[in-house]
VMD Tcl script that builds the backbone (N, CA, C; Angstrom):
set m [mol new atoms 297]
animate dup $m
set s [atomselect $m all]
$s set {name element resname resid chain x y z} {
  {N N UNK 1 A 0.878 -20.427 -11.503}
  {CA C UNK 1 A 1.120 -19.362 -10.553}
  {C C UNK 1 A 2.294 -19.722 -9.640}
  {N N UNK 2 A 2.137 -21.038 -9.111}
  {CA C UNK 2 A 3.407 -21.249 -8.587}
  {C C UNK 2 A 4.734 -21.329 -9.049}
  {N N UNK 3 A 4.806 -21.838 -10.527}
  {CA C UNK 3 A 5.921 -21.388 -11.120}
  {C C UNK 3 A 6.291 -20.011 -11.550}
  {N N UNK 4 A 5.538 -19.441 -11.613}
  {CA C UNK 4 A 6.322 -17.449 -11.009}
  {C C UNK 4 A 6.645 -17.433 -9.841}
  {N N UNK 5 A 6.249 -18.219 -8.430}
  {CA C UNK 5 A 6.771 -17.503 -7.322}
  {C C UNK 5 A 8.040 -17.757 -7.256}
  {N N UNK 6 A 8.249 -19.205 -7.718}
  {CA C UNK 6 A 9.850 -19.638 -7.954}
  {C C UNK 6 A 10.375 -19.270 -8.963}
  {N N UNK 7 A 9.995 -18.516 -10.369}
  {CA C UNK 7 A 11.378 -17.853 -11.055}
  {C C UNK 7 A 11.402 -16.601 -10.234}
  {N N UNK 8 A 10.409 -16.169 -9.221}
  {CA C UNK 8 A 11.048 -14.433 -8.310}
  {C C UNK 8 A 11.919 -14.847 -7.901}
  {N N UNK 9 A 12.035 -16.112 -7.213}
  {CA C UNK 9 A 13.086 -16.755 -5.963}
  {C C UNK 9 A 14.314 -16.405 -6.798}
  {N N UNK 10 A 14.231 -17.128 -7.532}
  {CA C UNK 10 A 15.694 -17.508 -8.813}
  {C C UNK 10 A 15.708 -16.063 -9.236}
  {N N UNK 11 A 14.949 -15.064 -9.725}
  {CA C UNK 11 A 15.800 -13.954 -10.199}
  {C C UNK 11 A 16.536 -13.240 -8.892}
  {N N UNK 12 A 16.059 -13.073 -7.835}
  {CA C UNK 12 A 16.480 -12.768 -6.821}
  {C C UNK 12 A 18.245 -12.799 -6.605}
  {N N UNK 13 A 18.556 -14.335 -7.066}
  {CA C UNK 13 A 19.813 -14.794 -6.943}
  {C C UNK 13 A 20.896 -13.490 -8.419}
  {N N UNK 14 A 20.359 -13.576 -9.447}
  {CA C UNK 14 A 20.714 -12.869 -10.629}
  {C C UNK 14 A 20.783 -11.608 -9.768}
  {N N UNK 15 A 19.633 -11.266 -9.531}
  {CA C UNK 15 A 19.389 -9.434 -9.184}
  {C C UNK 15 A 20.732 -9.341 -8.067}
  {N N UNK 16 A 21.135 -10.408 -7.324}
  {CA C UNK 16 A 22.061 -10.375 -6.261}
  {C C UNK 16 A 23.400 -10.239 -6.633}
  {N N UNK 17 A 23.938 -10.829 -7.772}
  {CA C UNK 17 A 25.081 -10.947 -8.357}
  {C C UNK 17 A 25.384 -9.917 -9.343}
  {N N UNK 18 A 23.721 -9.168 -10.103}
  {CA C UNK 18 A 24.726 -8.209 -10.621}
  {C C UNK 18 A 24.710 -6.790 -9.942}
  {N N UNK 19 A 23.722 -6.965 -8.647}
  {CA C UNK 19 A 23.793 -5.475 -7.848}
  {C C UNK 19 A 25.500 -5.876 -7.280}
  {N N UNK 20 A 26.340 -6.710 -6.749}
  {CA C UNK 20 A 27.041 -6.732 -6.829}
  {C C UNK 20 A 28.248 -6.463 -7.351}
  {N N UNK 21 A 27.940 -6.840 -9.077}
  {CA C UNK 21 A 29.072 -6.538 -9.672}
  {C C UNK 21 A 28.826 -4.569 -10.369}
  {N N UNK 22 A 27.604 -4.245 -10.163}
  {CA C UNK 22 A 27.987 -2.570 -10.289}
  {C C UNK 22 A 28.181 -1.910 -9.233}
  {N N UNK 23 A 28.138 -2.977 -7.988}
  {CA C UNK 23 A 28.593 -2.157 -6.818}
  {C C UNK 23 A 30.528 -2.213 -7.109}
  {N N UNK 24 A 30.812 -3.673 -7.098}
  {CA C UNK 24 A 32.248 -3.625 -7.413}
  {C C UNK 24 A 32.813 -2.576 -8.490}
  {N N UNK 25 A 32.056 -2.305 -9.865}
  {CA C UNK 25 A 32.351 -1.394 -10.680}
  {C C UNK 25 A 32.357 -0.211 -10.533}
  {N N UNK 26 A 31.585 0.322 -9.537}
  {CA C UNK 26 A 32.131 1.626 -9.037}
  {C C UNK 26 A 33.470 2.385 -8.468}
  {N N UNK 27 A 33.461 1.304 -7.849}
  {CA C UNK 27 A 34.920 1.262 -6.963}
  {C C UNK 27 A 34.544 2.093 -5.486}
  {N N UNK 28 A 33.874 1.826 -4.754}
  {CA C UNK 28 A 34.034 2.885 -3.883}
  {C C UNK 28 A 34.856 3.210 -2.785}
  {N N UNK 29 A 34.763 4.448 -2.207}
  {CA C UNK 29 A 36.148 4.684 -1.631}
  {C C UNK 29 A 36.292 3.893 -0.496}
  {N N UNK 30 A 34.948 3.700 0.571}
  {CA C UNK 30 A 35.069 3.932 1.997}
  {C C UNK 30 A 33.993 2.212 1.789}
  {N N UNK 31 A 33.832 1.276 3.093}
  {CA C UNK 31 A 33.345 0.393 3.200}
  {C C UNK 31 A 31.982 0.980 3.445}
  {N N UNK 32 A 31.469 1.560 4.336}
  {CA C UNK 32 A 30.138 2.408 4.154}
  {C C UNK 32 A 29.504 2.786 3.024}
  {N N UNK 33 A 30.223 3.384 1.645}
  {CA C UNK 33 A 30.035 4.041 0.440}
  {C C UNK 33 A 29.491 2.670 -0.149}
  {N N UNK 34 A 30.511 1.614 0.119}
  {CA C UNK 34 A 30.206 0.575 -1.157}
  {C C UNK 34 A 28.526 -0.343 -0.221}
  {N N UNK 35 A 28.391 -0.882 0.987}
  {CA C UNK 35 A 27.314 -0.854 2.043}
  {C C UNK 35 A 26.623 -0.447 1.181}
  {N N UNK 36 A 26.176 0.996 1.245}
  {CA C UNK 36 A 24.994 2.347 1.506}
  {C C UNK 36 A 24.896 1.634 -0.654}
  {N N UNK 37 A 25.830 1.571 -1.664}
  {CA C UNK 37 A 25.000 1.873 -2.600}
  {C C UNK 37 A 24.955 0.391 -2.941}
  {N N UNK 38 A 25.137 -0.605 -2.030}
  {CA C UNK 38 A 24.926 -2.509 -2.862}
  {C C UNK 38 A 23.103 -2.618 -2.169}
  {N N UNK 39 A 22.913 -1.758 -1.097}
  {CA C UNK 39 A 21.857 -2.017 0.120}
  {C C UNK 39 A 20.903 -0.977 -0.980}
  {N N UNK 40 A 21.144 -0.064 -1.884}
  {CA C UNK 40 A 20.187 0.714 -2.610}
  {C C UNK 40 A 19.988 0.020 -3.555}
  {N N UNK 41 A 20.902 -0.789 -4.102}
  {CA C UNK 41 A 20.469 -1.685 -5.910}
  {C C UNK 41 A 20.071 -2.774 -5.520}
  {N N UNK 42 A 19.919 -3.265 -4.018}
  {CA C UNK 42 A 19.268 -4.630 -3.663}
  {C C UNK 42 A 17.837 -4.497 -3.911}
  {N N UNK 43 A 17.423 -3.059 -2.979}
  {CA C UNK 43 A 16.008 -2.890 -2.649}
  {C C UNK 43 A 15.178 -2.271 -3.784}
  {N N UNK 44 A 16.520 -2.133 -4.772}
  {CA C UNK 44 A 15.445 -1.594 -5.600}
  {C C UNK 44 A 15.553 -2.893 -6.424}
  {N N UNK 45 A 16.241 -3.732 -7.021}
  {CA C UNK 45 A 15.830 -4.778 -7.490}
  {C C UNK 45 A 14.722 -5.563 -6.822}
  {N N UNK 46 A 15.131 -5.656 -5.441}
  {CA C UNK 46 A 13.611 -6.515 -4.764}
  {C C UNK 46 A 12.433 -6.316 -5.278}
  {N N UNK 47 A 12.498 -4.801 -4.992}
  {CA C UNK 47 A 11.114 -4.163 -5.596}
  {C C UNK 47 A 10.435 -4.384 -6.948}
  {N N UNK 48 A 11.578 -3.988 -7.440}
  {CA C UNK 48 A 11.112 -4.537 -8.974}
  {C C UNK 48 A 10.419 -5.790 -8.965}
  {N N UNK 49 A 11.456 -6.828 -8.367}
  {CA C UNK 49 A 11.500 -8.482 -8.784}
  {C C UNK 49 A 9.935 -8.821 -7.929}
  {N N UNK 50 A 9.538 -8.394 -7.047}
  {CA C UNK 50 A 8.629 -8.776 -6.215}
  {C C UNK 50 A 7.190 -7.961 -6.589}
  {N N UNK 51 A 7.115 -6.636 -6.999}
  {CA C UNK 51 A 6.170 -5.764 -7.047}
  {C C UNK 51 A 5.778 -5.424 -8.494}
  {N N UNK 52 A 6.437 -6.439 -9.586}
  {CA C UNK 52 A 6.270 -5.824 -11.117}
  {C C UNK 52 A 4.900 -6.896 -11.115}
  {N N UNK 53 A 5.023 -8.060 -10.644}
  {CA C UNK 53 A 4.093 -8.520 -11.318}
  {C C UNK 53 A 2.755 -8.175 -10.375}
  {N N UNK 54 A 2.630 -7.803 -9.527}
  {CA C UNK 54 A 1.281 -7.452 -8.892}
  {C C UNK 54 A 0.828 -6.085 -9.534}
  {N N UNK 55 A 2.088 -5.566 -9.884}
  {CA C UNK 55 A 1.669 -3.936 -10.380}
  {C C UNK 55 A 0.452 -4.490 -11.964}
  {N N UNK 56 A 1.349 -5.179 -12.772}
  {CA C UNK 56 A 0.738 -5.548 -13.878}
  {C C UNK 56 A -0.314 -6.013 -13.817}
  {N N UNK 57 A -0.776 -6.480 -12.861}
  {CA C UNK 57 A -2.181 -7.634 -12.537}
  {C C UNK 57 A -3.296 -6.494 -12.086}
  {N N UNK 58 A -2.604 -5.395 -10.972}
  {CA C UNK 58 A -3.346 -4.254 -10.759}
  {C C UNK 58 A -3.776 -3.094 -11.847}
  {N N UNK 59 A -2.941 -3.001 -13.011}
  {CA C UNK 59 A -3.171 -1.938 -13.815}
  {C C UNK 59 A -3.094 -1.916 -14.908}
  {N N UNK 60 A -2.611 -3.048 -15.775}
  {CA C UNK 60 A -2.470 -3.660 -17.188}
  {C C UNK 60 A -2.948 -4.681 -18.025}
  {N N UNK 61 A -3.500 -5.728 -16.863}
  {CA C UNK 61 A -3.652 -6.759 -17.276}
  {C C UNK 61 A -5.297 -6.805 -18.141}
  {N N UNK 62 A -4.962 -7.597 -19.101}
  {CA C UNK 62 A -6.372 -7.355 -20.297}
  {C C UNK 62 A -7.243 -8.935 -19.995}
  {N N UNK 63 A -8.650 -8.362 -19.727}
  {CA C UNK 63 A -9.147 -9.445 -19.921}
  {C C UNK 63 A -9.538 -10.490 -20.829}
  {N N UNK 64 A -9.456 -11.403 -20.899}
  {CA C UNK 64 A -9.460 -12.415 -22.438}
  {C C UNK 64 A -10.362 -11.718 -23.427}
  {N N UNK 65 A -11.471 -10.860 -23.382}
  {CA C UNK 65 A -12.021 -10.151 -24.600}
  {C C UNK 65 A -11.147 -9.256 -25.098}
  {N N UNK 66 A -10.576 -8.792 -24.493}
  {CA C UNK 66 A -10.008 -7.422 -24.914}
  {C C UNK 66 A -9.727 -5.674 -23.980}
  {N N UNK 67 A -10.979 -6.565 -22.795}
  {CA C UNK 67 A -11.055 -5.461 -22.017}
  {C C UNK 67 A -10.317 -5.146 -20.918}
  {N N UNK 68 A -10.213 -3.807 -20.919}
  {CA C UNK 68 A -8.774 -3.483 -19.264}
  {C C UNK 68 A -9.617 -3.992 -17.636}
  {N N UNK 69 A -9.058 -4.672 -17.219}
  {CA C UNK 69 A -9.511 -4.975 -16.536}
  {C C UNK 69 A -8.506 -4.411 -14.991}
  {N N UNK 70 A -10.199 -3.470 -14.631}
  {CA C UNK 70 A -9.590 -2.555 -13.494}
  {C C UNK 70 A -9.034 -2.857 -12.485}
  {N N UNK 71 A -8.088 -2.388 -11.040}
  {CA C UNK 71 A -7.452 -3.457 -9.621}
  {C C UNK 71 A -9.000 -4.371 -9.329}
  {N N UNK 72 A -8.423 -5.693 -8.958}
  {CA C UNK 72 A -8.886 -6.396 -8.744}
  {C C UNK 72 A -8.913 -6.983 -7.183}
  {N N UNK 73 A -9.053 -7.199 -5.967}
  {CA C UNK 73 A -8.534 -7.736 -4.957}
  {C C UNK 73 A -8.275 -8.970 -5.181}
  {N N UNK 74 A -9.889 -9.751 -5.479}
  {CA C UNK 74 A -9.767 -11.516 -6.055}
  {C C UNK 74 A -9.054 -11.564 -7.073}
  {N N UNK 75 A -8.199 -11.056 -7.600}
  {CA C UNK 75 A -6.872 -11.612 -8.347}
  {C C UNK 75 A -5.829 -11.408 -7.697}
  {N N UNK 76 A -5.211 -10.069 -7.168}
  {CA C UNK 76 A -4.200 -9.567 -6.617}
  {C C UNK 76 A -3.894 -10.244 -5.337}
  {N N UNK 77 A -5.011 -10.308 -4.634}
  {CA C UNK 77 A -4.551 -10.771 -3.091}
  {C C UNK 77 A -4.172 -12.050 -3.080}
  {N N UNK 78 A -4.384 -12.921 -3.411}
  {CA C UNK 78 A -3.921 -14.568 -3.452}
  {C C UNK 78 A -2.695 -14.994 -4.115}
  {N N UNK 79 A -2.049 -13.946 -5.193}
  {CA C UNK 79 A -0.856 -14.118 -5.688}
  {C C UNK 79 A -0.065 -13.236 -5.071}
  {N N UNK 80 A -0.231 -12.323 -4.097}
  {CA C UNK 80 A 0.473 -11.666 -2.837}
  {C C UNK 80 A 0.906 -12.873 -2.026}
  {N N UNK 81 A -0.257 -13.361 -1.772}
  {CA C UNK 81 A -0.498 -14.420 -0.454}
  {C C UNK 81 A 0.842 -15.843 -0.490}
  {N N UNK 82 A 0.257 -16.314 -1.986}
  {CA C UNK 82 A 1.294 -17.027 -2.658}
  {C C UNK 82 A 2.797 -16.611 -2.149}
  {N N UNK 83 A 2.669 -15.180 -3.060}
  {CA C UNK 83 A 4.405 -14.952 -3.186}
  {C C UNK 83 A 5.032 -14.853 -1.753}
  {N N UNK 84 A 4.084 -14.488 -0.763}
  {CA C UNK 84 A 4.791 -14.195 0.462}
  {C C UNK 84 A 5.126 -15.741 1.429}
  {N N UNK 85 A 3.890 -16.174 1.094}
  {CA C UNK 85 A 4.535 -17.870 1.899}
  {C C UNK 85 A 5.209 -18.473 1.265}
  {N N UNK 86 A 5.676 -18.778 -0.394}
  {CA C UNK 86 A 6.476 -18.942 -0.969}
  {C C UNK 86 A 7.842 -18.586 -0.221}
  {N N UNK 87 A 8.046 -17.168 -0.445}
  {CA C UNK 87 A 9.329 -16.577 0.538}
  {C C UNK 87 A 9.814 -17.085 1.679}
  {N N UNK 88 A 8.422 -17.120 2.355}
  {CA C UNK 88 A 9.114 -17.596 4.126}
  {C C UNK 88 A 9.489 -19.357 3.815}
  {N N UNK 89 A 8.780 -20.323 3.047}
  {CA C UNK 89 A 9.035 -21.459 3.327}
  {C C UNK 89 A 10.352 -21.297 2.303}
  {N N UNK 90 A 10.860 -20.806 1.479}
  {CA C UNK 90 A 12.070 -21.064 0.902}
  {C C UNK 90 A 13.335 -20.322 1.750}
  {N N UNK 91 A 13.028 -19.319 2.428}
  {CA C UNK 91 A 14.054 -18.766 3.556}
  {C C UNK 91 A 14.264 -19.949 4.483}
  {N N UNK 92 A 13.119 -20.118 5.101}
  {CA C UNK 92 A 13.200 -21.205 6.001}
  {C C UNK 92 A 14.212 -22.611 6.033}
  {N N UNK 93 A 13.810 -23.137 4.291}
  {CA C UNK 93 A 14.493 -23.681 3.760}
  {C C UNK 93 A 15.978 -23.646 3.986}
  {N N UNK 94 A 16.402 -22.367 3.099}
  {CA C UNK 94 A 17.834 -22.192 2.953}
  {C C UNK 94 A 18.577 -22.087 4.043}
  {N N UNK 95 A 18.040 -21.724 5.421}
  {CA C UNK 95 A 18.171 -21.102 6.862}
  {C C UNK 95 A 18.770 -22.741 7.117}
  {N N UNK 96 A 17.814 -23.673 7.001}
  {CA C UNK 96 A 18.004 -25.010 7.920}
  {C C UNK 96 A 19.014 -25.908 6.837}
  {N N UNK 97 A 19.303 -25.304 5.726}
  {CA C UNK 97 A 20.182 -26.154 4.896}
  {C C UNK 97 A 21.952 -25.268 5.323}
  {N N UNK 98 A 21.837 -24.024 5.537}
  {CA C UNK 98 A 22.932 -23.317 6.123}
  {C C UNK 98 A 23.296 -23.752 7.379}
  {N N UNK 99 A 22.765 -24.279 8.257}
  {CA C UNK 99 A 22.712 -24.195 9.573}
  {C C UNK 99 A 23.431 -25.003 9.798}
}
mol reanalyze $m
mol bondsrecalc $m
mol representation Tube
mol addrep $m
């Protein structure tokens, strides 16, 4: 489990470089234009990168027989819990290695 919270970290970096480069591929006219659509392909990558795998755990995931196994809290909430202190201690991290 902990090695998913750190490949989110690491795709994060990917999702960053290529919302980037289709922001550059647009070309946009005005510094606001190019802003308004790098700040829309961030959040929606976040989303993705952060919310696919809880979605799957909430609504896909099969239990070892075979069976669908309906939202769960005692699965879902602790790999929330995970991913979110994960986040802050690796921000934290990068914060005091920038500094």
């Amino acid at each position: 489990m902990c090695k998913t919270t750190f490949s989110f970290l690491d795709v994060q970096k990917v999702y960053y470089n290529v919302a980037m480069w289709l922001t550059n591929s647009e070309f946009p006219r005005t510094q606001t234009e190019y802003e308004d659509s790098f700040t829309f392909k961030m959040f929606l990558f976040q989303f993705i990168n952060y919310y696919s795998y809880l979605i799957y755990i909430a609504f896909f995931k099969v239990k070892p027989r075979g069976e669908w196994a309906p939202f769960s809290s005692s699965s879902v909430f602790p790999i929330l819990n995970l991913i979110l202190l994960a986040r802050v201690v690796f921000f934290a991290i990068q914060e005091r290695i920038l500094i």
